[in-house]
C-alpha positions as CSV (number, residue, x, y, z in Angstrom):
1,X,86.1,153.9,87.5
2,X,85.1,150.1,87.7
3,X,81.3,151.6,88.0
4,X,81.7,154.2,85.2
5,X,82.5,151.2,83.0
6,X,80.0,148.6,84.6
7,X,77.2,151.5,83.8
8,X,79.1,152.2,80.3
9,X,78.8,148.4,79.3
10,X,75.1,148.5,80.8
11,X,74.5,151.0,78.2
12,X,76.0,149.6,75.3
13,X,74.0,146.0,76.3
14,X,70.6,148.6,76.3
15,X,71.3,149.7,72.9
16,X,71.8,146.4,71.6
17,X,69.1,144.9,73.0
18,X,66.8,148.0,71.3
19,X,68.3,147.8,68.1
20,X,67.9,143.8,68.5
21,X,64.1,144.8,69.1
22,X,63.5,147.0,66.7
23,X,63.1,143.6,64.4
24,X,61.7,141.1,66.5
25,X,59.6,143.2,68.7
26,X,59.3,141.1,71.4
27,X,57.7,142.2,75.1
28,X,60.6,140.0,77.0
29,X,63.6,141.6,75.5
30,X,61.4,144.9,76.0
31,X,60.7,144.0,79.7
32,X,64.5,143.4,79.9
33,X,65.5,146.5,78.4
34,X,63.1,148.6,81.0
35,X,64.8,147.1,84.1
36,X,67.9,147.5,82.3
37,X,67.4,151.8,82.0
38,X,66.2,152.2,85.2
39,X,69.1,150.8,86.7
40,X,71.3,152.7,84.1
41,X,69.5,155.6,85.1
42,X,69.4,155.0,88.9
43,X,73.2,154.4,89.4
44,X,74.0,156.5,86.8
45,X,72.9,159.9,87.8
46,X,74.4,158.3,91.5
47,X,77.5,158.3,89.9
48,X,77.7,161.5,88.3
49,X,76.1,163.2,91.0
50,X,78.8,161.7,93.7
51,X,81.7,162.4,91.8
52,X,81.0,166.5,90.9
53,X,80.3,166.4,94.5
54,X,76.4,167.5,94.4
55,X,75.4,165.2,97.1
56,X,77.7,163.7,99.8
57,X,75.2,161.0,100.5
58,X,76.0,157.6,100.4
59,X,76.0,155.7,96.8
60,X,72.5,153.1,97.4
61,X,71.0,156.0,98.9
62,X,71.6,158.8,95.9
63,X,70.9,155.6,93.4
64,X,67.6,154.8,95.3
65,X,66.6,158.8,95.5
66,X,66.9,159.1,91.3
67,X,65.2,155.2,91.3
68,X,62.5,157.3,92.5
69,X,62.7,159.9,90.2
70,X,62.2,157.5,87.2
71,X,59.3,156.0,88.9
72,X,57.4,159.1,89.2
73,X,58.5,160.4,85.9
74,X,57.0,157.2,84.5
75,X,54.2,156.9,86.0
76,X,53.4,160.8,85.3
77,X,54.0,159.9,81.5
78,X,52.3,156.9,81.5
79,X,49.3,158.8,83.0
80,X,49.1,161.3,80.7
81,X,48.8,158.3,78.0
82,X,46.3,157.2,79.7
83,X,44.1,160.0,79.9
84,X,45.4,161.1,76.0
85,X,43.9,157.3,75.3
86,X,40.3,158.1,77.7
87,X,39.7,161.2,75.5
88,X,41.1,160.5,71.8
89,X,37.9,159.4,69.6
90,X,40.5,155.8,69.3
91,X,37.7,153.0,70.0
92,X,38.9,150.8,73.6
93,X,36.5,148.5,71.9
94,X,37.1,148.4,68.0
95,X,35.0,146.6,65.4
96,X,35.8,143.5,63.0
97,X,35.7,143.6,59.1
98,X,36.5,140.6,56.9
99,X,39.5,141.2,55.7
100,X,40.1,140.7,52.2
101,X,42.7,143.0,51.2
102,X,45.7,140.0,51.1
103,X,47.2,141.1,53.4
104,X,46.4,138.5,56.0
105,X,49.3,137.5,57.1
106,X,52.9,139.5,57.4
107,X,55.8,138.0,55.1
108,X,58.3,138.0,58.3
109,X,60.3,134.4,58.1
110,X,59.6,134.2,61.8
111,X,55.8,135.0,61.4
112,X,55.7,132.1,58.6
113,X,57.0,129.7,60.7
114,X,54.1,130.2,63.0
115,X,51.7,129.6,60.5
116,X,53.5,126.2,59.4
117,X,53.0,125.6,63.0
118,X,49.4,126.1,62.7
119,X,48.8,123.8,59.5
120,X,51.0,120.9,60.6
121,X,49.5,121.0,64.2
122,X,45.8,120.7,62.2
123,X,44.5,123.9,62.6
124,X,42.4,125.5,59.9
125,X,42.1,129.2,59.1
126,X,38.0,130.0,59.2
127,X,38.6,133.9,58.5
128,X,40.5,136.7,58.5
129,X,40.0,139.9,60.0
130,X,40.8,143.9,61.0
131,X,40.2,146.1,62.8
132,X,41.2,150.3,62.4
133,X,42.2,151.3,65.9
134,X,44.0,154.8,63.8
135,X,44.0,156.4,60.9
136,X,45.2,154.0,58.4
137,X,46.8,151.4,61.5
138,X,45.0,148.7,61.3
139,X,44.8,145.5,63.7
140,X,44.7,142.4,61.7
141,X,43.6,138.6,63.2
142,X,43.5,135.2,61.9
143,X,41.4,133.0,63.6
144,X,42.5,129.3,63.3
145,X,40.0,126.0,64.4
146,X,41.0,122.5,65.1
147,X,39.5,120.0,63.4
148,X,36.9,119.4,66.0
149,X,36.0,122.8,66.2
150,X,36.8,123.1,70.0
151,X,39.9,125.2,70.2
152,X,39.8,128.6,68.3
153,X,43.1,130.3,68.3
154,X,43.0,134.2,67.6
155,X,46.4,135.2,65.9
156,X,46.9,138.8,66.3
157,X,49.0,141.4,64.7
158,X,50.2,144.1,66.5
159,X,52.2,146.9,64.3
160,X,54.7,148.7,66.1
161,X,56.1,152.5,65.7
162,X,58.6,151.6,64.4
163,X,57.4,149.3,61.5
164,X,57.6,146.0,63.1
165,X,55.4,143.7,63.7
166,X,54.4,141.9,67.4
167,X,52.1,138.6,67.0
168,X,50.0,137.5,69.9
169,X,47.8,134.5,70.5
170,X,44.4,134.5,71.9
171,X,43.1,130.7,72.4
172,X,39.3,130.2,73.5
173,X,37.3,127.5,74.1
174,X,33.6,127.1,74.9
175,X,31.6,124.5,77.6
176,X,28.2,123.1,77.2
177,X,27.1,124.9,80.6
178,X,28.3,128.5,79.9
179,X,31.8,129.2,80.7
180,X,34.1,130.6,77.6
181,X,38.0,129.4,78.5
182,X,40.3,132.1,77.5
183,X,44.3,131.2,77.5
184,X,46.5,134.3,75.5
185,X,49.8,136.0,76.0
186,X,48.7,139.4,75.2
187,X,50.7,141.8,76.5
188,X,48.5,145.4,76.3
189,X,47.4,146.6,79.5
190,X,43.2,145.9,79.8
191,X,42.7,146.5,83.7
192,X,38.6,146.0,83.0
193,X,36.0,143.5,83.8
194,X,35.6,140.6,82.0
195,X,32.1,138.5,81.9
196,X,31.0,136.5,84.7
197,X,31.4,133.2,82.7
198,X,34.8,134.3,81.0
199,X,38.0,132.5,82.1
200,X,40.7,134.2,81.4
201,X,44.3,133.4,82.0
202,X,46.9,135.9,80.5
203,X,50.5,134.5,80.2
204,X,52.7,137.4,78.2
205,X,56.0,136.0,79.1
206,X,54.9,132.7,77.1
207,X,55.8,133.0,74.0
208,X,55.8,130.2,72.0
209,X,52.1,129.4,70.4
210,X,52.9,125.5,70.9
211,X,53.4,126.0,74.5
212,X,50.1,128.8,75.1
213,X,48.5,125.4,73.2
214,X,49.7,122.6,75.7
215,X,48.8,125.1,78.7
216,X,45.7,125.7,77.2
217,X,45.0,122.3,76.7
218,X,45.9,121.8,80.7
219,X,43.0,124.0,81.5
220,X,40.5,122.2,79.6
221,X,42.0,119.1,81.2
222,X,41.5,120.2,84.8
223,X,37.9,121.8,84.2
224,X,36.7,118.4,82.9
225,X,33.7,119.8,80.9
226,X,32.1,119.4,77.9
227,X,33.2,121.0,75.1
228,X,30.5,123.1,72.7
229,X,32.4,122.7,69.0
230,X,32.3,126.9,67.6
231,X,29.4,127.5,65.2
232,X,29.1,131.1,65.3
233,X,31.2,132.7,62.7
234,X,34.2,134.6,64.1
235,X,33.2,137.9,62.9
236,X,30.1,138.0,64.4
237,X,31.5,136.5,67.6
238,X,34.7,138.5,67.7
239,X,31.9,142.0,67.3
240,X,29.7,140.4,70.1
241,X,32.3,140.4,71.9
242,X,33.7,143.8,72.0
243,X,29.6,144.6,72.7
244,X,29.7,142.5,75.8
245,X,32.8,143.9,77.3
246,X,31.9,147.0,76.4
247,X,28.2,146.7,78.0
248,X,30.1,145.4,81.2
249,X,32.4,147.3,82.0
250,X,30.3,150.7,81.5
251,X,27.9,148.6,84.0
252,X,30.8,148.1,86.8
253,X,32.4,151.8,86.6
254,X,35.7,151.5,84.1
255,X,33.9,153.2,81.5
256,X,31.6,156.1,82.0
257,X,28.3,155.9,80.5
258,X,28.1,157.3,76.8
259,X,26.4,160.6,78.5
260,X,29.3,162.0,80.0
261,X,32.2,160.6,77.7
262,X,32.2,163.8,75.7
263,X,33.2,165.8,78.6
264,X,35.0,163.6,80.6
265,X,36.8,160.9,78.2
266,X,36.0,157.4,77.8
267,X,37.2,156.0,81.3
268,X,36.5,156.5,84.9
269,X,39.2,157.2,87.8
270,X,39.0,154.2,89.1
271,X,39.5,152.8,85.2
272,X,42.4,155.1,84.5
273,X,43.9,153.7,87.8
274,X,42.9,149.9,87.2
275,X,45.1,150.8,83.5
276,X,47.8,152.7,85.2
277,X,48.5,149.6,87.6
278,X,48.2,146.7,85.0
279,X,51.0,148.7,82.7
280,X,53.5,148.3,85.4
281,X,52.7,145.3,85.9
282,X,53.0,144.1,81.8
283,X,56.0,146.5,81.5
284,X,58.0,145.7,84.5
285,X,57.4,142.0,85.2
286,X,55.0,140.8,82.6
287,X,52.3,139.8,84.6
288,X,48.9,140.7,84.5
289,X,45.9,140.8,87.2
290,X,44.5,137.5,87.7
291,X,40.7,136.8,86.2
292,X,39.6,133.7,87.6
């Protein structure tokens, strides 16, 4: 009985925690709810299974056996995504517009506070962008500068089913001999290639923009190189690169080459795969393969 109601208040703290989401929609609380279902799940069905006598099995071995069964069930749904994703006419790779429809920036208390951030912290807004990735859904950015033009921060909105909105920061830096420093805390599963002289560090669990800033910051500070101030207008950059990464990772296998994408989707096995393991990862422990 203590279990039933362990598993009972389990549930209610899931649905809270949803609900709670449904507002805010943040990946942590959405990394804690997954964990928090599986286990429902897993010592659920244990539960009911043990007590109508279905399995005489002992408890932790029943609970692992339907742990199991929600791992495959996921990963067969999250595979079928995948391949629904690989051969959908949605772009991996979308291109940027200027976006002058007003509607830069959402109207979300919590999303305003980030942009006071931005202007007391000296950053500038140089443009505003979107992107359609569905009919009518649109991705929108803002991209922000410092005042030396060094530090180019990519605010990104992510709209949810569900109507809410998810910001992510992308913060990119450039060095006189080549390298383009990448610090963000997106949490959408990539699994590709990036360029050679990309440096990318993902952090989704980091939140806070002030905080993706300092670490950010710590990279730059470690690499002791020479920062190149942005001149190239974000548009065009942003569109270049979407080209590159496109170019590359058709050249190293993810994505098959444009001949054969009609009959066989977008992305390779091996890219299907590379996607399939990096959602786990973001979903389960928000982590993401390392770049550099």
């Amino acid at each position: 009985m203590d279990s039933a109601y362990a598993i009972f208040g389990a549930m209610l703290v899931s649905l809270v925690l949803f609900q709670l989401n449904q507002r805010v929609a943040s990946p942590v609380l959405a990394i804690v709810n997954r964990w928090l279902r599986w286990i429902i799940f897993s010592a659920g069905g244990a539960l009911i299974a043990i007590d109508f006598g279905w399995i005489s099995r002992p408890f932790w071995a029943v609970a692992l056996a339907f742990s199991l069964i929600w791992f495959l069930c996921e990963t067969l749904y999250n595979w079928l995504a995948i391949q629904a994703l690989s051969i959908s006419p949605l772009p991996l790779f979308p291109r940027f517009v200027a976006n002058t429809s007003g509607e830069e920036w959402p109207t979300a208390p919590r999303l305003l506070k980030v942009r006071d951030w931005l202007r007391a912290n000296d950053f500038k807004l140089v443009q505003s962008l979107k992107a359609e990735v569905g009919p009518s859904v649109y991705l929108r950015v803002s991209v922000y500068q410092d005042m030396e033009a060094q530090i180019r921060i990519q605010v990104t909105f992510l709209p949810q089913t569900n109507g809410a909105i998810s910001v992510c920061y992308s913060l990119s830096s450039q060095t006189v001999s080549g390298f383009r420093y990448v610090t963000d805390n997106l949490y959408l599963p990539f699994g590709g290639f990036y360029p050679e002289n990309w440096l990318v560090e993902r952090n989704p669990w980091r939140r806070s923009l002030d905080g993706l800033v300092k670490r950010h910051r710590q990279r730059l500070s470690k690499a002791r190189e020479m920062l190149l101030p942005w001149s190239t207008d974000p548009l065009n950059d942003l569109n270049s690169q979407q080209r590159e990464l496109e170019q590359v990772n058709t050249e190293l296998g993810f994505l098959l080459p444009h001949a054969d994408r009609e009959d066989f989707g977008k992305m390779s096995y091996e890219g299907r795969y590379r996607v399939w393991q990096e959602i786990w990862l973001l979903n389960y422990f928000g982590r993401s393969k390392r770049y550099e």
